[in-house]
C-alpha positions as CSV (number, residue, x, y, z in Angstrom):
1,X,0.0,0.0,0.0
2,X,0.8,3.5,-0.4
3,X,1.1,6.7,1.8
4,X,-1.7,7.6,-0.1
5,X,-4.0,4.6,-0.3
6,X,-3.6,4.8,3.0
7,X,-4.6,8.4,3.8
8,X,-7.4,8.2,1.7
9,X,-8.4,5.3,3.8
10,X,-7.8,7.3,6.5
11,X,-9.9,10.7,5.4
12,X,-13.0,8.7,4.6
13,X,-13.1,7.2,8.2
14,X,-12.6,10.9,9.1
15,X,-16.1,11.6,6.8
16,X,-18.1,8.4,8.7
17,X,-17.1,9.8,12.1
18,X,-18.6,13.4,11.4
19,X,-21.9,11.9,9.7
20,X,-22.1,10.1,13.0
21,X,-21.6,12.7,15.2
22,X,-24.6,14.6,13.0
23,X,-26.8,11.9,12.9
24,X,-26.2,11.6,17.2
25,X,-26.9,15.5,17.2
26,X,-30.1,15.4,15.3
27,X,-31.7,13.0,18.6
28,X,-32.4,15.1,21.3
29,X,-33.3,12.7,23.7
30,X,-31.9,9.4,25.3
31,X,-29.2,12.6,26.6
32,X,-26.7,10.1,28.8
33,X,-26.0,7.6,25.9
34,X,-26.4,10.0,23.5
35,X,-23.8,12.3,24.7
36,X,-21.0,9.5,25.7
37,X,-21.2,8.3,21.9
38,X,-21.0,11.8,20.4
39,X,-18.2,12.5,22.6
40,X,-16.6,9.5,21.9
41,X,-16.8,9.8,18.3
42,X,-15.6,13.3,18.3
43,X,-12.6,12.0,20.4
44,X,-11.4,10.2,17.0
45,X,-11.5,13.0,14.9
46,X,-7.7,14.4,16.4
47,X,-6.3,11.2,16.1
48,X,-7.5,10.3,12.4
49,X,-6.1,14.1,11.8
50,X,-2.9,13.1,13.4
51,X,-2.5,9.4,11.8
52,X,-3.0,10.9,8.4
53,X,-0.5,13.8,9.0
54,X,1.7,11.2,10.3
55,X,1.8,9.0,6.9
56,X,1.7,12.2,4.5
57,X,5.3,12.8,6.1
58,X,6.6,9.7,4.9
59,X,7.5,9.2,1.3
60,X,7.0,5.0,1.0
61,X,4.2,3.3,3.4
62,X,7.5,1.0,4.7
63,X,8.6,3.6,6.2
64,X,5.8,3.9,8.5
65,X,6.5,2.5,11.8
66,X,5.0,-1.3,12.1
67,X,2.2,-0.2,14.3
68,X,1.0,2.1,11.7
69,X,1.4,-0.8,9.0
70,X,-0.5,-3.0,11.3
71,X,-3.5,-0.9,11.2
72,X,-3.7,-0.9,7.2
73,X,-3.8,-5.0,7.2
74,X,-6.8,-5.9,5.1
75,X,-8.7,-6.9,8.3
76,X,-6.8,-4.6,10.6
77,X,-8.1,-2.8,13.3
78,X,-8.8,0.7,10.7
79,X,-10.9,-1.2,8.5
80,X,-12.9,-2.9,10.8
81,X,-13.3,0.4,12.5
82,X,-14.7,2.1,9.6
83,X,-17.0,-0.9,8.9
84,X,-18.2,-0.6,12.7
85,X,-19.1,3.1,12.7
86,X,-20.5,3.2,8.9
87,X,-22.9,0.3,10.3
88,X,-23.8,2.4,13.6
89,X,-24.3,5.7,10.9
90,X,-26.5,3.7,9.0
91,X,-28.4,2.3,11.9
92,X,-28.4,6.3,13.2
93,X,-29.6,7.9,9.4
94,X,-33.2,9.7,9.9
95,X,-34.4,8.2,7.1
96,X,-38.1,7.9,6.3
97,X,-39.7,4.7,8.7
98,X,-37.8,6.1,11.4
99,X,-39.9,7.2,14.7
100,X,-40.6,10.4,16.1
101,X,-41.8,11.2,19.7
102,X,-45.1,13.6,20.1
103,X,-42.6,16.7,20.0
104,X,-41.5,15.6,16.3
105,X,-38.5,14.9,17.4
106,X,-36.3,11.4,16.3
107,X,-36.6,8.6,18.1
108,X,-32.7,6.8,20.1
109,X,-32.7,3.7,18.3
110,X,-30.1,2.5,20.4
111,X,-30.7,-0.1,23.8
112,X,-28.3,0.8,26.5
113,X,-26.6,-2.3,26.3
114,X,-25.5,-1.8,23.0
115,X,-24.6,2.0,23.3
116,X,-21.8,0.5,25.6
117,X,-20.9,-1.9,23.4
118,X,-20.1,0.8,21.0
119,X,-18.9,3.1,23.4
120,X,-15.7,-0.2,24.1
121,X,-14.9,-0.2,20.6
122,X,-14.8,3.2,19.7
123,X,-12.4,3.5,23.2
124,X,-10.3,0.3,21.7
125,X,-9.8,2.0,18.5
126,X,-8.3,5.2,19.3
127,X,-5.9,3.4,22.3
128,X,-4.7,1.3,18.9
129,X,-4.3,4.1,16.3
130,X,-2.5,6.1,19.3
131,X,-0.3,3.3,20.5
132,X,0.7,3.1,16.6
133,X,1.3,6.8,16.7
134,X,3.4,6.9,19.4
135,X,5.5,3.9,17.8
136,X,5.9,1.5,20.6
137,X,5.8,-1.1,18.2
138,X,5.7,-4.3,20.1
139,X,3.1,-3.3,22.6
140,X,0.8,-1.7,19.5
141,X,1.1,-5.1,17.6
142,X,0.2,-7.0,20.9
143,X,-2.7,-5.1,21.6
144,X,-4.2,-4.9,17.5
145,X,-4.3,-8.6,18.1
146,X,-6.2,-8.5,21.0
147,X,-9.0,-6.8,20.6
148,X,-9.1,-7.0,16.7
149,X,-11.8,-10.5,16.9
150,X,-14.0,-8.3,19.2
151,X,-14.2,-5.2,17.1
152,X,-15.4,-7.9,14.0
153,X,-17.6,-9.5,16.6
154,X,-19.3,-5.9,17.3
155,X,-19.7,-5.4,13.9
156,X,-21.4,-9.0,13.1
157,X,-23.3,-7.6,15.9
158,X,-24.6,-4.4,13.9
159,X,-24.9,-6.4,10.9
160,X,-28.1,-8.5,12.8
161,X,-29.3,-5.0,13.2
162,X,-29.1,-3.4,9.8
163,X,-28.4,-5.8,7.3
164,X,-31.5,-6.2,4.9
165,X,-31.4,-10.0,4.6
166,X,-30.8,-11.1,8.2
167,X,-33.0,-8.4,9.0
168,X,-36.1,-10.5,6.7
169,X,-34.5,-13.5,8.1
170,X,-35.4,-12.6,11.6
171,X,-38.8,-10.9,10.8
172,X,-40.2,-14.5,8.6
173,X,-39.1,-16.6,11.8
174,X,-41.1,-14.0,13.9
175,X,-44.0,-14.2,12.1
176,X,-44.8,-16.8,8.9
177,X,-47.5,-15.2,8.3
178,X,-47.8,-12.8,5.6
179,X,-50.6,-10.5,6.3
180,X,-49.7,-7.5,4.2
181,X,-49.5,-10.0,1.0
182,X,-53.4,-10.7,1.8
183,X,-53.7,-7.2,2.1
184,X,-52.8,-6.0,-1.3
185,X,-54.2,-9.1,-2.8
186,X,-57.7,-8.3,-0.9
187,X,-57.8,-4.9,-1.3
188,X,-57.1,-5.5,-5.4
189,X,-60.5,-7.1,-5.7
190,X,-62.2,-3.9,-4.3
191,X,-64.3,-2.1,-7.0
192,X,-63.3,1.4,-6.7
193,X,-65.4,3.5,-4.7
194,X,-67.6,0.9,-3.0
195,X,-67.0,0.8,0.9
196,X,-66.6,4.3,1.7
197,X,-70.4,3.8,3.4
198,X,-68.6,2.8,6.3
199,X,-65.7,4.8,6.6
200,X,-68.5,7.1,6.8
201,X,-70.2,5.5,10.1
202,X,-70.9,7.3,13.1
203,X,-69.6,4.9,14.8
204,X,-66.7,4.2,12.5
205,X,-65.8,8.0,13.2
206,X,-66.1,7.3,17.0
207,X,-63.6,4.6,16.8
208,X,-61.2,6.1,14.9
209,X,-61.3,9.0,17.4
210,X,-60.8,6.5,20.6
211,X,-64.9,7.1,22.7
212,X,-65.1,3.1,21.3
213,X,-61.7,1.1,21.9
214,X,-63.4,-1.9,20.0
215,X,-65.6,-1.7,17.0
216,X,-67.8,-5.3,16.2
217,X,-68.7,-4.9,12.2
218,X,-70.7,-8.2,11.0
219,X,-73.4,-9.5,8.8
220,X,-72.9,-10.2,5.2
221,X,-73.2,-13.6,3.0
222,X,-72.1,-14.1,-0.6
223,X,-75.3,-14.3,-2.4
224,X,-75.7,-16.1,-5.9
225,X,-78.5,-14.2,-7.9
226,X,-79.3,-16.1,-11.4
227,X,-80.6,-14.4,-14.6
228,X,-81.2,-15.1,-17.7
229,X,-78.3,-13.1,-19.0
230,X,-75.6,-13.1,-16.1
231,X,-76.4,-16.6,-15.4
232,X,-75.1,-16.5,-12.1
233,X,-73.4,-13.4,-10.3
234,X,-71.7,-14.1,-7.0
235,X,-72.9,-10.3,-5.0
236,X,-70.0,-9.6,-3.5
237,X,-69.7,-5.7,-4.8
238,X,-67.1,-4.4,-2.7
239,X,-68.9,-5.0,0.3
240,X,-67.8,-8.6,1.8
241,X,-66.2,-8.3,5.1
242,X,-62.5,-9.4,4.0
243,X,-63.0,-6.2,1.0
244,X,-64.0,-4.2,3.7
245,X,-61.3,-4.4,5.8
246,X,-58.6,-4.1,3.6
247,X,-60.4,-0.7,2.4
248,X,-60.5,-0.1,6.3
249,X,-56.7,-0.7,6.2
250,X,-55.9,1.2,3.2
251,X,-57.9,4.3,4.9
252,X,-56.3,4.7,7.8
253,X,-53.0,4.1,6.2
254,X,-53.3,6.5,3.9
255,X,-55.1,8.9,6.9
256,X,-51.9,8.6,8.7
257,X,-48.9,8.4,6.2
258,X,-47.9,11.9,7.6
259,X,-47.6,10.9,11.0
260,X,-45.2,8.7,12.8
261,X,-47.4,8.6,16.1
262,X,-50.1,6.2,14.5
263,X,-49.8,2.5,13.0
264,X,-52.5,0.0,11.6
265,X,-52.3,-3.9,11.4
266,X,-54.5,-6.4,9.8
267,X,-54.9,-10.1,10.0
268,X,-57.5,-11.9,7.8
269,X,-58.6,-15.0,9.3
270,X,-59.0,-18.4,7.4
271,X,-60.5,-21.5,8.3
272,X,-58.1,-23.3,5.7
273,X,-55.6,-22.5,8.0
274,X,-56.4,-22.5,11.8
275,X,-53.5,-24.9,11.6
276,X,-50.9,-22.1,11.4
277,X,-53.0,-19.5,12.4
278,X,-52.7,-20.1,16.2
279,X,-52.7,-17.5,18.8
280,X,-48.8,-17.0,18.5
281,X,-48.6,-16.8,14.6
282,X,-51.6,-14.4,14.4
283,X,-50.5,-12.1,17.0
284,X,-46.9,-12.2,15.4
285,X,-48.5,-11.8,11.8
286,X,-49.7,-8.5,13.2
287,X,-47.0,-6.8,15.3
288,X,-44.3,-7.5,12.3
289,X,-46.5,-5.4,10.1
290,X,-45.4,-2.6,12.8
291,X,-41.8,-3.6,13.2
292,X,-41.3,-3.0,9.2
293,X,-42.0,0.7,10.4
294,X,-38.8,1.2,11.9
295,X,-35.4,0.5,12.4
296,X,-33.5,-1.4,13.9
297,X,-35.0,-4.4,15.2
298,X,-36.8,-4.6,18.6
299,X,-34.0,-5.9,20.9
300,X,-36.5,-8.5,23.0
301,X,-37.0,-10.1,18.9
302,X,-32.9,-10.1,18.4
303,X,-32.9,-11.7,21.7
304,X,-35.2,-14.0,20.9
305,X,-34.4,-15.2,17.5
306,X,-31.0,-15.7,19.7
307,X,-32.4,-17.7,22.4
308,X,-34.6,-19.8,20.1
309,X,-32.9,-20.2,16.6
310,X,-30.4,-22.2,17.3
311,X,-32.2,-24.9,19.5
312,X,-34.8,-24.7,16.8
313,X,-37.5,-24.2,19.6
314,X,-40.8,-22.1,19.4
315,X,-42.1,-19.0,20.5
316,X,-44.4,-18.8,23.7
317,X,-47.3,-16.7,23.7
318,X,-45.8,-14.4,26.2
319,X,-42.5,-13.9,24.0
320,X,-44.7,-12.8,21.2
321,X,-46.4,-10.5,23.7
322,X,-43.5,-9.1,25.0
323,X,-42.4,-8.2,21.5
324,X,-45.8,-6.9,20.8
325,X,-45.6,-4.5,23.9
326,X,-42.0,-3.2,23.5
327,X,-42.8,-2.3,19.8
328,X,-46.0,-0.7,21.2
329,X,-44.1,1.6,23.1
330,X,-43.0,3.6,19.9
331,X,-46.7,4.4,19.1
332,X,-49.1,6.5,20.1
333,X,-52.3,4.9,19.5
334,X,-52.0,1.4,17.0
335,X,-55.8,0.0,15.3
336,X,-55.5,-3.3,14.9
337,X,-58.2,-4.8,12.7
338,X,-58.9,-8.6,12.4
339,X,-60.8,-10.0,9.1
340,X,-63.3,-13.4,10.0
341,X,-62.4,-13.9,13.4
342,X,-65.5,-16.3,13.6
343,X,-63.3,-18.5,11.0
344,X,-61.0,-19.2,14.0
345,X,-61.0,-22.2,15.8
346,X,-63.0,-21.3,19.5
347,X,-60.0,-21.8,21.6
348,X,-57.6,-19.4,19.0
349,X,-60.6,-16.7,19.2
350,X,-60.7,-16.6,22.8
351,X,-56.9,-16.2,23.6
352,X,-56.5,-13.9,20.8
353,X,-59.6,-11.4,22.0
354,X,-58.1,-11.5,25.5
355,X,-54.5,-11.0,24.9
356,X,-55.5,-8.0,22.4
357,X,-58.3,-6.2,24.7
358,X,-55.6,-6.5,27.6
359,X,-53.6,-4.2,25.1
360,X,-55.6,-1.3,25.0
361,X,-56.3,1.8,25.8
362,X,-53.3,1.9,23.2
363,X,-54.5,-0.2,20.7
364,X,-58.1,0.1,18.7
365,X,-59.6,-2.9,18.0
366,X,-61.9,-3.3,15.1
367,X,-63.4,-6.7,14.2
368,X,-65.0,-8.1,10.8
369,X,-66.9,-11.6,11.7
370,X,-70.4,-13.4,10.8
371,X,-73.0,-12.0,13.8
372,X,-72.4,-15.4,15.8
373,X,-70.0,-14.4,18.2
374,X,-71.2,-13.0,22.0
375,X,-67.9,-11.4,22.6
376,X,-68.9,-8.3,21.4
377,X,-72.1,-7.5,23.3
378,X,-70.8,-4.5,25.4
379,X,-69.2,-3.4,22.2
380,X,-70.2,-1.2,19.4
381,X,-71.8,-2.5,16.2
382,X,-72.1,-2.0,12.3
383,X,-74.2,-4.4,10.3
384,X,-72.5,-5.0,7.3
385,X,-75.1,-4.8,4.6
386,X,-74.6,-4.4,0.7
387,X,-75.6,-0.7,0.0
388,X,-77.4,-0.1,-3.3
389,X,-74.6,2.1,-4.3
390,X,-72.0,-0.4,-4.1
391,X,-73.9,-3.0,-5.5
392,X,-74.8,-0.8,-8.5
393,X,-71.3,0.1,-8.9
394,X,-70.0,-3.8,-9.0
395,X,-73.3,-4.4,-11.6
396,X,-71.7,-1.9,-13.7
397,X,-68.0,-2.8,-13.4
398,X,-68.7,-6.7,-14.1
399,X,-70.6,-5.8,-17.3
400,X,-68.0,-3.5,-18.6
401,X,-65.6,-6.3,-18.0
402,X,-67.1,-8.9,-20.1
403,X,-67.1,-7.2,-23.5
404,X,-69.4,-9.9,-25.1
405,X,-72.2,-9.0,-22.0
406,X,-71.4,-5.6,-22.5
407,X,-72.3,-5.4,-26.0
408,X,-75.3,-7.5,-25.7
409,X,-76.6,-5.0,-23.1
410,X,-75.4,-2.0,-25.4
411,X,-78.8,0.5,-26.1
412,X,-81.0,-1.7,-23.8
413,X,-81.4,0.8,-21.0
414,X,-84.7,-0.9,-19.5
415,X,-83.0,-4.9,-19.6
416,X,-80.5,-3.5,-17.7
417,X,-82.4,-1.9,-15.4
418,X,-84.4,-4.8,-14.6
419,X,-81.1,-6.4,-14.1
420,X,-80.1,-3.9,-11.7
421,X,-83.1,-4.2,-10.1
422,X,-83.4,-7.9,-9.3
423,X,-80.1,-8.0,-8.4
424,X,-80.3,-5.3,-5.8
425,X,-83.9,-6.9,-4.3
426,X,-82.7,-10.5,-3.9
427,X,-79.6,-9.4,-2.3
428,X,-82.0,-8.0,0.0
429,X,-79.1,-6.1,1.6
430,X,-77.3,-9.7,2.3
């Protein structure tokens, strides 16, 4: 290597260090840990300064003493440095997902425990670089050796943390269920414009605002009307409960993209699968649509995945809860809404009704479910029942996607209103 390979190395751990030290100054609370990092980070920044003037006054890198040469080894002390503080700046950057408290201000993604991890290695690293500097050469080499495996162990460490891929690995252990998949796929099959009956409620309106912490909407059946012309047509027109609650989901999203204090989760029930949807999975299938707010993970799932991964043993109920709580914690008020709970198997609905009502005030619960379930007595209510408006709307989109029925159809204004008509009466309002 040359002199300046090497300070080039050198000025570019000087650039991760200030971004750092920005990043810790944009977090105004979490002051104690906060303040040691910043401070320990800025302690680097005369000692980069010096190890760089240092090599610029040598005219061959073999020249350099051997404690300075020791730090440029391919998995030396400097490199692994870098590598640790460019992980901690990435796991710092105010990007997007990040949280904000109620004053607007960002959220210390850092546990205590870690922030003194950090603290060690930041310490380690400047007592190498300044033992090089002062070119006691034996002693410097010594020491490199030492505590080079635990920097690289550190930064393994922030790799669980901020890599993307170990990241998804740890999320699809937490939670095989993929809820926001059935989401999108749901919430496709809405014909546009039907729903919005309901986001118009009274009672929709007093959920949303908190005077009802759990909201009951059931009712509904697919109904088959025959005709002559449509044969059969399967009334679903926006308005089945699993079509409502993903236009539930999509509204509140979209109600609270600009705010970091509010988060919504969905979990559609299926009888298909009560096998995997047990208490655990469900529960799980809902908080990790919250964790994919923010970064990094929530240190109760790192220590979990730790605890449990390698003896290939399961999550309890409580370790899903005490994930579910700690990620709580970073929200001001969540609503959780749950698609055919009466699909569940008796025991699962039970378990999963008690463990989410213990949640609140801090979670809303709304739940979609055929009107055979006496949980929800004390509880506000919406009938779900096809308005004409939707239905007319589905009547109109089906026929305009079936070219040969739309052209049939074509100039016959009073065929297709008897269509409409019968269509709408034996639904009955389903």
């Amino acid at each position: 290597m040359d002199p300046a390979s090497f300070v080039a190395s050198v000025v570019t751990l000087i650039g991760v260090v200030t971004k750092t030290i920005n990043y810790l100054n944009d977090i105004k609370n979490a002051s104690t840990e906060r303040k040691a990092l910043s401070r320990e980070a800025a302690g680097l920044l005369p000692i980069l300064t010096s190890l760089k003037s240092e090599v610029e006054d040598h005219e061959s890198f073999d020249s350099c003493s051997e404690g300075i040469r020791t730090l440029a080894t391919e998995h030396g002390p400097l490199n692994l440095l870098q590598e640790a503080l460019s992980q901690l700046a990435t796991v710092l950057k105010p990007e997007k997902g990040r949280m904000k408290n109620l004053a607007g201000t960002l959220i210390w993604p850092l546990d205590k425990k870690l922030c003194e991890e950090i603290l060690k290695k930041i310490e380690r690293g400047a007592l190498m670089i300044n033992l090089a500097l002062q070119s006691d050469i034996h002693k410097s080499v010594r020491v490199i050796g030492a505590h080079t495996a635990s920097i690289q162990e550190h930064v393994s460490d922030l790799h669980v943390r901020g890599n993307t891929r170990e990241r998804n690995d740890i999320l699809l252990w937490f939670s095989p269920l993929n809820f926001s998949q059935v989401q999108q796929s749901i919430f496709g099959r809405r014909t546009n414009h039907t729903g919005e009956w309901l986001i118009d409620a009274p009672d929709f309106r007093n959920w949303i605002a908190g005077s009802e912490p759990t909201l009951c909407c059931s009712g509904i059946r697919e109904y088959a009307c025959p005709t002559p012309i449509l044969l059969s047509l399967t009334i679903v027109a926006g308005a089945g409960k699993s079509v409502l609650a993903s236009v539930i989901v999509d509204y509140l999203r979209n109600a609270f993209k600009a705010s970091y204090s509010y988060s919504v989760a969905a979990a559609y029930c299926n009888f298909k699968e009560r096998v995997s949807q047990s208490p655990e999975n469900l529960l799980a299938g809902l908080c990790v649509q919250l964790i994919d707010e923010f970064k990094p993970l929530p240190e109760t799932l790192v220590q979990l995945h730790g605890r449990h991964a390698s003896k290939r043993t399961s999550l309890s109920l409580n370790d899903v809860l005490d994930v579910f709580k700690e990620v709580l914690k970073h929200f001001e008020t969540t609503y959780l809404i749950v698609d055919a709970l009466d699909e569940c198997s008796w025991e699962t609905r039970d378990i999963l009704l008690r463990e989410l009502k213990s949640l609140q005030p801090i979670i809303r619960l709304l739940v979609m479910t055929r009107p055979n379930i006496d949980q929800f007595a004390e509880n506000a209510t919406i009938e779900i029942r096809a308005s004409h408006s939707d239905l007319d709307k589905y009547i109109q989109s089906r026929i305009a996607s079936q070219p040969k029925l739309s052209s049939l159809l074509q100039g016959r204004t009073k065929l297709l209103e008897d269509i409409r008509s019968k269509v709408i009466d034996k639904a009955s309002g389903m």
